[in-house]
N, C-alpha and C positions, 0 to 999 in steps of 0.2 A: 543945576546940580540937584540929585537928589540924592538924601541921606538915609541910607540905612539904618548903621549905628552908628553909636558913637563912641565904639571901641578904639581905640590909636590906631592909627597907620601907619603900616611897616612899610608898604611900597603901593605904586600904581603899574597898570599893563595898558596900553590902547590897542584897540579893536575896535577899529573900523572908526567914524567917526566919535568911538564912545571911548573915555578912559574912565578905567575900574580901579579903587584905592581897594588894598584888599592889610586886613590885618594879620601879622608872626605865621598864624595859623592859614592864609590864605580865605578868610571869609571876608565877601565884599561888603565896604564900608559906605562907600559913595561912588556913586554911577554922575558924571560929566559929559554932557551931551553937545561935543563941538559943533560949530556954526546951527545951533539949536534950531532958531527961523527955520533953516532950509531945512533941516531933519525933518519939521512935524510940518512943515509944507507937501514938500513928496509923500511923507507918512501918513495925510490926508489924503494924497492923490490916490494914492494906491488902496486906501480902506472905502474912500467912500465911492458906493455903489448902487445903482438905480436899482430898482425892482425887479427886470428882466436881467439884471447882471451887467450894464455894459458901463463902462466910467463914464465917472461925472467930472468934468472939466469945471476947475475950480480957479476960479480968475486971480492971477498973483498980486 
């Protein structure tokens, strides 16, 4: 989880694997990152990149 503020929350939305707690006025409060592990797993696979551009395979 990470926190924005720490205004109350009025309600949550998800998207995609992420749920956003958003406050009355609709400003997000905290961002919840479901099955986190595999998020920044693939989110590595995809960001990191060799010098000529081609992926780097990144052993699980």
């Amino acid at each position: 989880m990470y926190e924005i503020s720490d205004e109350p929350i009025d309600y949550a939305e998800e998207i995609g694997n992420i749920i956003v707690h958003f406050t009355k006025k609709g400003r997000p409060v905290i961002l919840e990152i479901l099955d986190a592990s595999e998020f920044l797993a693939e989110t590595t696979k995809i960001t990191m990149r060799s010098f000529d551009e081609t992926p780097v395979e990144v052993p699980s």
